[in-house]
C-alpha positions in Angstrom: 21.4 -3.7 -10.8 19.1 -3.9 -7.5 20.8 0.0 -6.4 19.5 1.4 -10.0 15.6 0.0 -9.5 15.6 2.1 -5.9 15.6 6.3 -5.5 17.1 7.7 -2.3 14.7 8.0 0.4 17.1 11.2 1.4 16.4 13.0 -1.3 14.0 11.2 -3.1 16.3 12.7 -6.7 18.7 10.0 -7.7 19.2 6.4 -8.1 20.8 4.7 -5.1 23.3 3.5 -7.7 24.7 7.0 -8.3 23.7 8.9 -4.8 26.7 9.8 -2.4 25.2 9.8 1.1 25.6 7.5 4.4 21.7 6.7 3.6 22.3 5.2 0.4 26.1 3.8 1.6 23.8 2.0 4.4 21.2 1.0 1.7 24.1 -0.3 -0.3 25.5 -2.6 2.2 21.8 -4.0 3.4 21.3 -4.8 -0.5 24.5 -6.7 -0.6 23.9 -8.9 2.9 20.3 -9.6 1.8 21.9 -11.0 -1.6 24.4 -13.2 0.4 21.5 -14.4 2.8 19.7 -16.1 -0.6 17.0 -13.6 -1.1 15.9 -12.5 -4.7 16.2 -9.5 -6.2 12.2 -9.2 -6.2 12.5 -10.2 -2.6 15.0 -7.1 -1.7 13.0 -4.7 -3.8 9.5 -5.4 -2.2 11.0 -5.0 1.3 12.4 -1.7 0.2 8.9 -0.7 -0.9 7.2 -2.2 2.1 9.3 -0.3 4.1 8.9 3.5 1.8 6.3 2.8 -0.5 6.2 2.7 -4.6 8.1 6.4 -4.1 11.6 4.3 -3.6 11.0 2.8 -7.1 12.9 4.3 -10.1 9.9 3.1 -12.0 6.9 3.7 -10.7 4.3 0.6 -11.3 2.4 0.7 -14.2 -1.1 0.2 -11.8 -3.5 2.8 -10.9 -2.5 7.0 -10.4 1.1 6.0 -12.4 -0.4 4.4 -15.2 -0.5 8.2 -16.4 3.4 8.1 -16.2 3.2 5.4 -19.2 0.4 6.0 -21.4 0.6 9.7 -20.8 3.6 10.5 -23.3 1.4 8.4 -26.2 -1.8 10.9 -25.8 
């Protein structure tokens, strides 16, 4: 569930859950040790955004700029 919240930071086009590349193969593997070493999933996901910024989310925030991105489709 963790590899469908993130985006490839080698392509920045596809869920890590679906991308074939050693990035996301490496991203995979990190994911899974970090699980086994007792960290959360909101634990995981905020070191993956510390380290690349909202960009690596799937879903971008709903805060500032990317509030557009959900109220956008209503106007």
């Amino acid at each position: 569930a963790i590899e469908a919240l993130l985006i490839a930071p080698c392509c920045w086009s596809q869920q890590v859950s679906v991308h074939q590349s050693p990035v996301t193969d490496e991203i995979r593997q990190n994911i899974r040790k970090l699980l086994s070493d007792g960290k959360s999933r909101q634990q995981i996901v905020d070191a993956y955004v510390a380290e690349y910024g909202d960009r690596v989310l799937a879903e971008p925030p709903a805060r500032g700029f990317n509030r557009l991105f959900y109220v956008g489709p209503w106007l």
